[in-house]
C-alpha positions in Angstrom: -24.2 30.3 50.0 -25.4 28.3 47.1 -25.7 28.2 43.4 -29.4 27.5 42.1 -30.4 26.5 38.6 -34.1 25.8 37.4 -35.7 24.4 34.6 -39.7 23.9 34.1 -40.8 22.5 30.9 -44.9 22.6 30.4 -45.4 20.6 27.6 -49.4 19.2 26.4 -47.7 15.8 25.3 -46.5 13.3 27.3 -42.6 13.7 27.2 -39.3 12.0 29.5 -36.9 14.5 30.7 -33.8 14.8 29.2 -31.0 13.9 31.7 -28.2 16.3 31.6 -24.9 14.0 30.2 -22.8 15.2 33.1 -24.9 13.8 35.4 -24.2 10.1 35.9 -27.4 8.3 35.3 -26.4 4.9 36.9 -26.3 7.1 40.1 -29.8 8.6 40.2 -31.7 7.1 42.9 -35.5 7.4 43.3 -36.9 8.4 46.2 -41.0 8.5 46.8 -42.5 11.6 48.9 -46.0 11.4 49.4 -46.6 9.1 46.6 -44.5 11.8 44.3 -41.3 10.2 42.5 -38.1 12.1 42.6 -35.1 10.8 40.8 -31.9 12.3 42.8 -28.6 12.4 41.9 -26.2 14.1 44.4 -22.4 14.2 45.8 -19.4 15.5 47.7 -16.8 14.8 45.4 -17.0 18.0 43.2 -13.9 18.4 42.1 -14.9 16.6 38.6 -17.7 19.5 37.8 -15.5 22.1 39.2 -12.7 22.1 36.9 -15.0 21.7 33.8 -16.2 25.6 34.2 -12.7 26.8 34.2 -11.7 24.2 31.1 -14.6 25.3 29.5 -14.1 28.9 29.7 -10.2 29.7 30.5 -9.6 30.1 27.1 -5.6 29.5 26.1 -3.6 32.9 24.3 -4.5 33.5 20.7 -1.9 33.7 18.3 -2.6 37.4 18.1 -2.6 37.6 22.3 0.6 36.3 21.8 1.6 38.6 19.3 0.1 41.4 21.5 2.5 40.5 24.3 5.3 40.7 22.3 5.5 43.8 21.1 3.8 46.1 23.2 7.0 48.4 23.4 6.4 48.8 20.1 2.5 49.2 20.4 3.2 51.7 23.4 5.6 54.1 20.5 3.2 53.3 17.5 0.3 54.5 19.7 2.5 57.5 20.5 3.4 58.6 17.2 -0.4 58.3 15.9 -1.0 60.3 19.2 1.3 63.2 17.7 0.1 62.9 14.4 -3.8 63.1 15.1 -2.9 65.9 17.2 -1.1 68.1 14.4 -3.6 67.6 12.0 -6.2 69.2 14.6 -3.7 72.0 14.9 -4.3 72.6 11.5 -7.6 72.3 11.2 -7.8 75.1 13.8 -5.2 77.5 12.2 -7.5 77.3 9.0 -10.5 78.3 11.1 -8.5 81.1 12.5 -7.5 82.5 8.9 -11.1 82.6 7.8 -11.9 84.7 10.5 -9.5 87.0 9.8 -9.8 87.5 6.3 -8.0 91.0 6.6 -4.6 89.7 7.1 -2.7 89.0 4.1 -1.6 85.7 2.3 2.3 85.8 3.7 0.9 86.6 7.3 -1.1 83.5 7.3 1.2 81.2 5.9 3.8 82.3 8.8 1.4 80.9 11.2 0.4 77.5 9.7 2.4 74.3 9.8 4.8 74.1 7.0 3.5 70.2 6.5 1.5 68.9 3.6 -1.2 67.6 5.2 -1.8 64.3 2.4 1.9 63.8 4.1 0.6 63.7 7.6 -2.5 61.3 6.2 -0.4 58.8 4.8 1.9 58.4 7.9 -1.2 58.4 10.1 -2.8 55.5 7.5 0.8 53.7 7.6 1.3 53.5 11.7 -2.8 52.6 11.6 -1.6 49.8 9.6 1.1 48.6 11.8 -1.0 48.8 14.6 -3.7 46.6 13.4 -1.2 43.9 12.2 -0.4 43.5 15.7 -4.0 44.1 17.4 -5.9 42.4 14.5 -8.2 40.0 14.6 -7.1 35.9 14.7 -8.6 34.6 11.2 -10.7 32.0 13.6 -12.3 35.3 14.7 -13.1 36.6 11.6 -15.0 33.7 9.9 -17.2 33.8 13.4 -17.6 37.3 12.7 -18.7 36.8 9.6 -21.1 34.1 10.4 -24.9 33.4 9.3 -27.5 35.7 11.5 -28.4 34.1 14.8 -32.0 32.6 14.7 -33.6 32.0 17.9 -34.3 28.7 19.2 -37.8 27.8 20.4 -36.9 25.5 23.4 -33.8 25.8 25.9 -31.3 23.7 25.2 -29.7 20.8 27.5 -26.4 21.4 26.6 -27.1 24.9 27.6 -28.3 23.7 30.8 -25.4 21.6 31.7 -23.4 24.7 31.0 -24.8 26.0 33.4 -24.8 23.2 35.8 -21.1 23.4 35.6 -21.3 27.1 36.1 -23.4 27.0 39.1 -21.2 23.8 40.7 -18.3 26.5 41.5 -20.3 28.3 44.0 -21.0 25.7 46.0 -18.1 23.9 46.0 -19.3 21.4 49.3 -21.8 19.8 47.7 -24.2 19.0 44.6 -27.2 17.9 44.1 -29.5 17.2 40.9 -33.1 16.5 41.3 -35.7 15.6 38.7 -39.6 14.9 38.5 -42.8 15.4 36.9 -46.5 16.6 38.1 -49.6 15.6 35.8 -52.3 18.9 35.5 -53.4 19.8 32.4 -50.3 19.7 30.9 -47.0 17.8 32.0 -45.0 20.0 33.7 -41.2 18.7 34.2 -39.1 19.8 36.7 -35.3 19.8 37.1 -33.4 21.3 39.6 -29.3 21.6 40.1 -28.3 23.0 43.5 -24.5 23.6 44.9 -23.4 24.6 48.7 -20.9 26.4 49.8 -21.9 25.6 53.9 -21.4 28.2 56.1 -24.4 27.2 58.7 -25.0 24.0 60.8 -25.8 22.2 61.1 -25.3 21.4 56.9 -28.1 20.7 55.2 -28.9 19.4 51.9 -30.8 21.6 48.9 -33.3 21.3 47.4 -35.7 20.7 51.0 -38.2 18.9 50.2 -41.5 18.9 52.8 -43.1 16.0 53.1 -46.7 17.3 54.3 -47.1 20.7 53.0 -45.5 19.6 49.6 -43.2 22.8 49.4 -40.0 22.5 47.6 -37.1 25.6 48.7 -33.6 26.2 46.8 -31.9 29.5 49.0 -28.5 30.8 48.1 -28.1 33.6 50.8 -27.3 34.0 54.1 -30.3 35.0 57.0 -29.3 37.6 60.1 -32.9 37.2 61.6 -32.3 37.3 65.4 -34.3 33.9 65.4 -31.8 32.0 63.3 -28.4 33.5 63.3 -27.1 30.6 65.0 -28.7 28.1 62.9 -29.3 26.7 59.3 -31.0 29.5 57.9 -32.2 27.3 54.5 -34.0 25.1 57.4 -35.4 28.2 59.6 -37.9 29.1 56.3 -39.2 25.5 55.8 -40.2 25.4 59.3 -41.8 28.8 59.4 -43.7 27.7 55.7 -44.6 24.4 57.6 -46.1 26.2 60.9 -48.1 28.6 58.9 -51.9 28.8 59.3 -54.3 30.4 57.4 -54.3 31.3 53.4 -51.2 29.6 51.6 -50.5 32.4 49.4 -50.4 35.5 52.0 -48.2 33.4 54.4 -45.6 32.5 51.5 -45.5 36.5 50.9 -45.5 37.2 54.7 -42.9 35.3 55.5 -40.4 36.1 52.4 -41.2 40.1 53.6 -40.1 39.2 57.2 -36.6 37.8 55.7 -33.5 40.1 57.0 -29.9 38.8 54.6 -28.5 38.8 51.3 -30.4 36.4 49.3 -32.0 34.5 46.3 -34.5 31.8 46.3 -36.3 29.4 44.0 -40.1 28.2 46.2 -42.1 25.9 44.6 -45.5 25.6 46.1 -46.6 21.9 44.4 -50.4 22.0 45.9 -51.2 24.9 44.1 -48.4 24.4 41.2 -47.0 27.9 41.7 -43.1 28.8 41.6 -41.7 32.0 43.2 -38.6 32.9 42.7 -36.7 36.6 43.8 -34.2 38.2 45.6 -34.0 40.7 48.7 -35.2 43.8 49.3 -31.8 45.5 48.4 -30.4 42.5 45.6 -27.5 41.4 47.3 -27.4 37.9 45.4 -27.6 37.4 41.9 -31.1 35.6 40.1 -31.7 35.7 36.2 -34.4 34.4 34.6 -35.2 33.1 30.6 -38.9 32.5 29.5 -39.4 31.0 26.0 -42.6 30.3 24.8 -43.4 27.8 21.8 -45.5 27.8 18.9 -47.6 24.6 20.4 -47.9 27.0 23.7 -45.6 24.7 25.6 -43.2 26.4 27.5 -40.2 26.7 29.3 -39.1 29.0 32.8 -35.1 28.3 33.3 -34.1 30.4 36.5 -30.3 30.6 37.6 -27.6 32.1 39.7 -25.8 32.7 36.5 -26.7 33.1 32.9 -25.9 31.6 29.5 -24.1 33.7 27.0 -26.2 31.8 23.8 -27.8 34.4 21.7 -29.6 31.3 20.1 -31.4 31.1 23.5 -32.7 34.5 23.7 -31.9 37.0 26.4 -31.4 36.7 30.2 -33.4 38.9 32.2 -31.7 39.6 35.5 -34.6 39.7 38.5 -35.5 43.0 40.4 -35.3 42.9 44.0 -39.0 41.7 43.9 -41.1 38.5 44.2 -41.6 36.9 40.9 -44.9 34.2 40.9 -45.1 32.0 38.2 -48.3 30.1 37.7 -48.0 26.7 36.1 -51.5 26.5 34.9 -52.4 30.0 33.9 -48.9 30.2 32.5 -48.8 33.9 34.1 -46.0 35.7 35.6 -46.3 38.2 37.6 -44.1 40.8 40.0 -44.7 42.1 43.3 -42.5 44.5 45.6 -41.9 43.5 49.1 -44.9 44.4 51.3 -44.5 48.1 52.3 -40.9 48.4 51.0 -41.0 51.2 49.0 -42.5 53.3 51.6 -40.5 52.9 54.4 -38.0 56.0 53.4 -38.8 59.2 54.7 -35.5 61.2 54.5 -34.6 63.9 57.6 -34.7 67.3 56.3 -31.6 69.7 56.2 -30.6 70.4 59.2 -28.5 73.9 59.6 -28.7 73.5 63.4 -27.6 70.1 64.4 -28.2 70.0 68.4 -25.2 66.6 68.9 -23.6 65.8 65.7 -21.6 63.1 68.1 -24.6 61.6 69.3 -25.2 61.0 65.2 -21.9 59.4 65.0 -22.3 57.1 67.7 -25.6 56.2 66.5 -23.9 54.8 63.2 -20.8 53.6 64.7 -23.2 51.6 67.0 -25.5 50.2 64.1 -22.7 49.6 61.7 -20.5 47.8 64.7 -23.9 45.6 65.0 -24.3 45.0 60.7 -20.7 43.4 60.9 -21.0 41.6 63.9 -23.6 39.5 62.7 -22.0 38.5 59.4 -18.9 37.6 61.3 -21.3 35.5 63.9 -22.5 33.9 61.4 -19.5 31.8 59.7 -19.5 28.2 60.5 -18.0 25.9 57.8 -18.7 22.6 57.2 -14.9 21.9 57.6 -14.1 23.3 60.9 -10.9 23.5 60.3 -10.8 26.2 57.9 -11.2 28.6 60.8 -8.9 26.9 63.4 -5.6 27.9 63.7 -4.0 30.5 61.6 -6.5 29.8 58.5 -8.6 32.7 58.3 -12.8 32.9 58.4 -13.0 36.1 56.8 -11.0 38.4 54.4 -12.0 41.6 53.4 -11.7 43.4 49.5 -9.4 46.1 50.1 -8.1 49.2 48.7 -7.1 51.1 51.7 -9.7 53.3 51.6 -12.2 55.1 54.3 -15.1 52.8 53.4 -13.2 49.4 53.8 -10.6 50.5 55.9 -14.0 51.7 59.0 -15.1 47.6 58.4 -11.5 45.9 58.7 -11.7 47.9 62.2 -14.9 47.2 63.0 -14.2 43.4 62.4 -10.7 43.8 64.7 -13.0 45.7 67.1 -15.5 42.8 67.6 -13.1 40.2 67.8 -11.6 41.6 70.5 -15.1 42.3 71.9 -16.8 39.4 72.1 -13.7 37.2 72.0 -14.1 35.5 68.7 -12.1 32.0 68.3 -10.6 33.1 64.8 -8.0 36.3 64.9 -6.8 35.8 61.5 -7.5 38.4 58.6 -6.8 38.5 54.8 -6.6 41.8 53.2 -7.3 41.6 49.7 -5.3 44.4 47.3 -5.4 43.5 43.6 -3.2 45.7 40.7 -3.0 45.2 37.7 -0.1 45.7 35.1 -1.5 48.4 32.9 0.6 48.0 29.7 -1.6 51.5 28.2 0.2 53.8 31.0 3.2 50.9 31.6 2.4 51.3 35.0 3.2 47.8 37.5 0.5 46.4 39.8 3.0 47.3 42.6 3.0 50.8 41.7 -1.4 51.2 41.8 -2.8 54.0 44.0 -5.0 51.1 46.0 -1.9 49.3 46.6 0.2 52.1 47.9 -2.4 53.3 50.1 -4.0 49.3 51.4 -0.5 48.9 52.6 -0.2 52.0 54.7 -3.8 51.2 56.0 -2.4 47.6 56.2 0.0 49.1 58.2 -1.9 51.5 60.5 -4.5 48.8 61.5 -1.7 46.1 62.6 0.2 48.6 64.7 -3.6 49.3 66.0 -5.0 45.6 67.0 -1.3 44.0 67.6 -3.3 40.7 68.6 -4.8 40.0 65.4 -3.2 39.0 62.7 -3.8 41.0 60.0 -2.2 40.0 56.4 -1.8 41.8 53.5 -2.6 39.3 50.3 -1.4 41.3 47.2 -2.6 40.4 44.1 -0.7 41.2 40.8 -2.5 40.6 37.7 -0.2 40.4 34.8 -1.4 41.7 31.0 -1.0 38.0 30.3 -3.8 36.4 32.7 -6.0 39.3 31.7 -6.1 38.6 28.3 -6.6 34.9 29.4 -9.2 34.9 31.9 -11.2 38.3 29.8 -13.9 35.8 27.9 -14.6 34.2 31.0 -15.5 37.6 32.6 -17.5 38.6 30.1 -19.4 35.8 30.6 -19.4 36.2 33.9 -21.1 39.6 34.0 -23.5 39.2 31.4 -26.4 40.5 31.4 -24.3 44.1 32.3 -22.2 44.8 29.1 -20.4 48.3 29.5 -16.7 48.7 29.7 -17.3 49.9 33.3 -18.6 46.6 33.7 -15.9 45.2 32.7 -13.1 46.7 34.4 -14.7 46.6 37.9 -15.7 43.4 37.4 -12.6 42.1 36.3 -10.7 43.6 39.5 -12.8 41.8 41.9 -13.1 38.7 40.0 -9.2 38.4 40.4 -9.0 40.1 43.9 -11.4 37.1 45.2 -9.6 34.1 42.6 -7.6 31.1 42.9 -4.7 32.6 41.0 -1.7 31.7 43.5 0.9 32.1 40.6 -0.4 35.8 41.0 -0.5 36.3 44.7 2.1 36.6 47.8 1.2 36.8 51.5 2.9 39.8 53.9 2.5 39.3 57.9 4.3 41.2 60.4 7.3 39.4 61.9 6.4 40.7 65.1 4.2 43.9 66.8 5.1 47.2 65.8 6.3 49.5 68.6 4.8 52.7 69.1 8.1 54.7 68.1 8.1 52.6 63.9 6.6 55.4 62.0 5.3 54.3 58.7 8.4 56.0 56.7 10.4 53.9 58.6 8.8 50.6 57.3 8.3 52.1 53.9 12.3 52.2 53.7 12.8 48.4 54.2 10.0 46.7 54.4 12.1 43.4 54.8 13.3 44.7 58.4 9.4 44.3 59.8 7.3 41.6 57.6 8.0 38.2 56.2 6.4 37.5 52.3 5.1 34.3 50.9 4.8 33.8 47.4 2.2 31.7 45.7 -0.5 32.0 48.5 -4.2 31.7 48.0 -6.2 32.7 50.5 -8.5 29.9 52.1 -11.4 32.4 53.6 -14.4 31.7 52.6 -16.0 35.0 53.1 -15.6 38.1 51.8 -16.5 41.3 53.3 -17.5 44.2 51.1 -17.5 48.2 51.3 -20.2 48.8 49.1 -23.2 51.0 49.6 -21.2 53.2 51.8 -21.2 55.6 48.7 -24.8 55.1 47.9 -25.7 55.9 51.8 -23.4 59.2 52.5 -22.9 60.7 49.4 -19.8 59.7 48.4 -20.0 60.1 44.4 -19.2 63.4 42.0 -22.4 63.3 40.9 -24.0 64.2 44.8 -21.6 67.2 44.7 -22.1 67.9 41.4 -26.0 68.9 43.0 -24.3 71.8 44.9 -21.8 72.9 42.3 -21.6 76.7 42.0 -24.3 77.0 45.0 -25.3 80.9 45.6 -26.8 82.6 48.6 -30.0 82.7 46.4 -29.8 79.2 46.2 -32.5 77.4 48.2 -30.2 74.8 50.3 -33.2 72.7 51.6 -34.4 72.0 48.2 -30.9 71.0 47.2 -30.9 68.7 50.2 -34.2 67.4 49.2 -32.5 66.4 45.7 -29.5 64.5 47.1 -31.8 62.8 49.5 -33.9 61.4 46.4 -30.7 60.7 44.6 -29.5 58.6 47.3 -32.7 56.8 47.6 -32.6 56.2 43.9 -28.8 54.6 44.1 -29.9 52.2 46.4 -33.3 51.1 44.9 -31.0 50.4 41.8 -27.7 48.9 43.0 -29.2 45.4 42.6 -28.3 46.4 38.9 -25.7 48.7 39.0 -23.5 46.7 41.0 -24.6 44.0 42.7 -25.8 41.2 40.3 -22.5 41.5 38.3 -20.4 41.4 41.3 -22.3 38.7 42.9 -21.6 36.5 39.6 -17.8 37.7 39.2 -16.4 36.6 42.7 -19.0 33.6 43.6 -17.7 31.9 40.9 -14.6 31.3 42.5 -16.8 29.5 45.6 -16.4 32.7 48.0 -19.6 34.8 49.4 -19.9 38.3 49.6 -21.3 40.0 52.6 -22.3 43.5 52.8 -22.7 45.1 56.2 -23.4 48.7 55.1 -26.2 47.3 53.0 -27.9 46.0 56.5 -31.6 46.3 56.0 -31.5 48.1 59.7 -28.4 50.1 58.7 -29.8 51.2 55.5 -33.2 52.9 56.8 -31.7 53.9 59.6 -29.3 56.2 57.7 -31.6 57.5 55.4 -34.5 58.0 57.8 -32.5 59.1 61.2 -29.4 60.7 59.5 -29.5 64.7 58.5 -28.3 64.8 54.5 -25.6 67.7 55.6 -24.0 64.9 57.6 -24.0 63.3 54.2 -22.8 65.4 51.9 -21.2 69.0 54.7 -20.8 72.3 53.1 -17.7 74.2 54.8 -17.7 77.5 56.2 -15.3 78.5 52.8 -18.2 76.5 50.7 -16.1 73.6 50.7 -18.3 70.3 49.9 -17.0 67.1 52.1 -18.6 63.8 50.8 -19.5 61.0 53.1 -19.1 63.9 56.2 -20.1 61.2 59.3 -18.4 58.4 57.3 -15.0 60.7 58.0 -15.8 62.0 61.2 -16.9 58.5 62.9 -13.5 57.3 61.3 -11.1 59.7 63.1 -13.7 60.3 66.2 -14.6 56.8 66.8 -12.1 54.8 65.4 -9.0 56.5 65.7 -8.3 56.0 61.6 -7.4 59.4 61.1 -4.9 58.6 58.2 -7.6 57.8 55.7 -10.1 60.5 57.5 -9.5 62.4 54.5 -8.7 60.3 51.2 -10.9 60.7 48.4 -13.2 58.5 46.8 -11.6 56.2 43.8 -13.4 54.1 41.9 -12.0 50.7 42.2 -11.3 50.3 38.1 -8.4 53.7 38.3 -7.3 52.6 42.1 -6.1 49.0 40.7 -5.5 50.3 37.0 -8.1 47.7 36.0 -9.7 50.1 33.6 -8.1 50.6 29.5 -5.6 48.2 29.3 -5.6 47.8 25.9 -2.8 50.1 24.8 -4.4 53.3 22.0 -7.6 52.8 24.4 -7.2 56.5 25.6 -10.9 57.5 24.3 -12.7 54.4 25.6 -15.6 55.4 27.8 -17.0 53.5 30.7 -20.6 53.6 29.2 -19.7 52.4 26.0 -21.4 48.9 25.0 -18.8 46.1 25.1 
């Protein structure tokens, strides 16, 4: 995985580029590639830009934080008391509505039914605890005067400090190396171009971005990770130069053949120097994050900054998060234009309802084998560029885990292909974060994700005694939320809803380098057959050891999602059969929930995926997705029936995600989770309304 950062400047007069101040300019070297000067800075001691994102953007408690955390018992019984008021003053606004329709009954009659208490009473009180309230949740007065600050104008150009923001931004998800490479090209304009790349190696044999060619004059930057057959075992970055290279015929139609044959999770800045074109995209699903800012001048110079991550500077203008398309950018023309993959949105064609389903077993193996396959390779593919982060006891993988059905089917298809295929590393993190809700006063400990990830923690050890599986609980205090919220914010920027927010916070802390927050829980030894799981619930102490201040040191991170998006597993696809008749025609409601579920996954590179990309990367971890397989996905949607989807019972009972449950408890032998319910990660970790008197907050509202 890497972080990649672009700036082209097209300027008509002759200008020097600007050399970001954090890169040490008595340290450029210049290199000459066929006859074409590039000045290169680059280095394996990161440390220095690492640190700066998190000084520049882990912002200390303000005084009202402070004040915050000091009283919320009072906050909590404030909030309470306004609760109680609000709601008697409703009470009497319906009484009066009652009266006036029922005008017959006489004046003593009425009064017996309404509440004794002056209501100017009731609106002072309810004015006086407002007060009290905002004297604790009130605004610093540093706030305020920002606040209250001249309009924002616009700038013309992009900034460098905004771009060494970003450097430092983009440094933390490639924390192996850095590199910063500038030059110029001479057309009818000047056209500068400056490039900041980070690795986070997880191929050999390593190797260095940008590439440079020194024949074909292509230039690549790739963040992702390739599961072609051709180059699972190899540097993935270095598979597409040499397939660029090799390519005959027209320039253009090979550039867009060859990005359309790419199988992964991925992002990727080409710049095609012979015929001074840039593309830039990301995959056919969106797996990795890519934004992009255009600013045009009044002296039609102008400026293409493309990035991992984007600036929150309103003076900049706004950050435009890429589709799962192929963006061209013509350096001469100034043009940019957009192009789907070739053939990609036609390559759906949904199975019709199905009331007669000849080997519903034969469906189930047909996932269980392709999913099996999807995880396989993203657990083949993890080779570090320190070795010994997957020798011993450190593990290669963990997995983001709230106990559920879709996570809890990959943590045993991982155990499954370890013991399989005999794979070196049989060490596993299981990532649970909670949060301390100060709203509900409810404790991290006591979150429905944590309750259940350590009975599924439990169920899967006593399943595969010869892996180690650990349970890594993370506790997120009101404190470090408050602390580390601006930096989130920033984090999932362009997406801006309080949904956002609270999903994005949970993962950004379940995937962190918070080891004040976090303890480790291993088994002490294998769990005999006769241990039930009220037995370990009762002392916990008798069967596992616990280490406080861990941090996990795995470098990848499997994901659940898209497991929803495949089989159905949302309200809203039930909410498509809701009060379904025997008039009701059931193939055209199948037909419905087969578009929606198209739709959610054309769309998750926005719903979901850029913003969790951005959140967790930053903490120099990769995300990897095997239900959002290329393979798996078609195959699911085009091979699958949509009643094994979304199953309506005999009694008209609706079962969401249908094969997901049944390959679980058929296949897998999970039959504890078979039937738990979806929960949205934001209510399982309590992530969502912390803020106590947040109670009408909705997840759509704008941030």
């Amino acid at each position: 995985m890497c972080g990649i950062l672009s700036l082209i400047t097209i300027n008509q007069d002759e200008k020097d580029v600007d050399i970001p101040c954090c890169i040490p300019q008595n340290e450029l070297i210049t290199k000459s590639i066929d006859d074409q000067p590039f000045q290169i800075w680059e280095t394996l001691q990161t440390n220095t830009f690492l640190h700066q994102d998190l000084i520049r953007n882990i912002k200390e408690l303000s005084n009202q934080d402070i004040k915050k955390l000091n009283n919320l018992d009072k906050l909590r019984s404030l909030t309470l008391e306004l609760n109680k008021l609000n709601n008697r003053i409703n009470k009497q606004k319906k009484t009066k509505i009652k009266t006036k329709k029922n005008k017959k009954k006489d004046d003593e009659e009425v009064e017996q039914v309404q509440d004794k208490s002056d209501p100017i009473d009731i609106d002072k009180k309810i004015r006086l605890v407002k007060l009290q309230i905002n004297e604790i949740m009130g605004q610093d007065e540093s706030e305020s005067d920002q606040n209250e600050s001249s309009p924002i104008t616009e700038s013309q150009t992009i900034s460098q400090e905004t771009f060494e923001s970003l450097i430092y931004k983009v440094s933390n998800r490639g924390p192996d190396y850095l590199n910063y490479t500038q030059f110029q090209q001479h057309a009818n304009d000047l056209i500068s171009f400056q490039l900041f790349s980070s690795i986070l190696s997880l191929r050999q044999p390593f190797t260095t971005q940008p590439i440079i060619t020194s024949n074909h004059q292509f230039i690549l930057q790739f963040n992702g990770e390739l599961y072609n057959d051709e180059c699972l075992l190899e540097n993935d970055t270095q598979f597409i130069m040499d397939k660029l290279s090799q390519s005959p015929g027209s320039r253009r139609e090979n550039i867009f053949n060859i990005l359309n044959e790419l199988k992964g999770e991925f992002a990727f800045i080409l710049y095609d120097l012979l015929h001074s074109v840039v593309y830039f995209g990301r995959d056919k699903i969106g797996k990795r994050s890519l934004v992009y800012l255009w600013k045009k001048t009044d002296q039609d110079d102008q400026q293409l900054l493309i990035s991992s991550i984007p600036e929150v500077n309103h003076h900049e203008g706004q950050f435009i998060e890429c589709e799962n398309k192929i963006y061209e950018f013509d350096l001469h023309s100034k043009q940019l234009q957009i192009f789907d993959y070739i053939n990609h949105d036609q390559c759906y064609t949904p199975l019709k309802f199905n009331d007669d389903i000849p080997n519903e077993q034969q469906q189930i193996s047909k996932v269980y084998q392709a999913l099996k396959s999807s995880t396989y390779k993203r657990q083949l593919s993890i080779n570090p560029l320190h070795h010994e982060e997957i020798e011993g006891s450190r593990p290669s993988l963990a997995i983001l885990f709230s106990g559920g059905l879709d996570c809890t089917i990959i943590a045993s298809l991982i155990c499954e292909n370890i013991i399989d295929y005999n794979l070196p590393n049989k060490t596993i993190d299981l990532l649970t974060v909670g949060f301390d809700n100060p709203r509900i006063n409810q404790l991290a400990n006591n979150s429905p994700d944590r309750i259940l990830a350590k009975k599924s923690w439990f169920y899967l050890q006593k399943k595969y005694p010869t892996i180690n599986i650990r349970l890594i609980e993370i506790n997120v205090s009101y404190k470090h939320w408050l602390i580390h919220k601006q930096r989130v914010l920033d984090l999932i920027y362009p997406s801006n809803t309080e949904m956002d927010l609270s999903i994005g916070i949970a993962f950004y802390f379940a995937s962190g380098c918070n080891d004040d927050l976090t303890t480790k829980s291993q088994f002490k030894s294998v769990i005999t057959s006769e241990v039930t799981y009220d037995d370990f619930i009762k002392d916990e102490t008798v069967y596992i050891d616990v280490e406080s201040k861990y941090m996990s040191k795995a470098k990848v991170l499997f994901s659940g999602l898209g497991a929803d998006e495949l089989f159905a597993g949302y309200s809203r696809h039930e909410s498509i059969f809701q009060n379904i008749t025997e008039q009701d025609d059931v193939n055209q409601l199948y037909d419905k929930l087969s578009s929606e579920l198209i739709n959610d996954i054309e769309i998750i590179y926005k719903r979901n995926l850029g913003r969790d990309d951005r959140v967790i990367c930053c903490w120099g971890k990769e995300l990897r997705y095997p239900y959002l397989d290329e393979e798996f996905i078609t195959l699911v949607i085009n091979e699958i029936e949509p009643n094994l989807k979304l199953n309506i019972m005999n009694d008209k009972k609706l079962i969401r995600k249908y094969l997901l449950r049944q390959l679980a408890n058929d296949k897998l032998q999970l039959s504890w989770v078979k039937d738990e319910l979806k929960r949205a990660i934001q209510f399982g970790a309590k992530s969502a309304k912390l803020e106590i008197g947040q109670n009408k907050i909705k997840g759509t509202d704008i941030l």
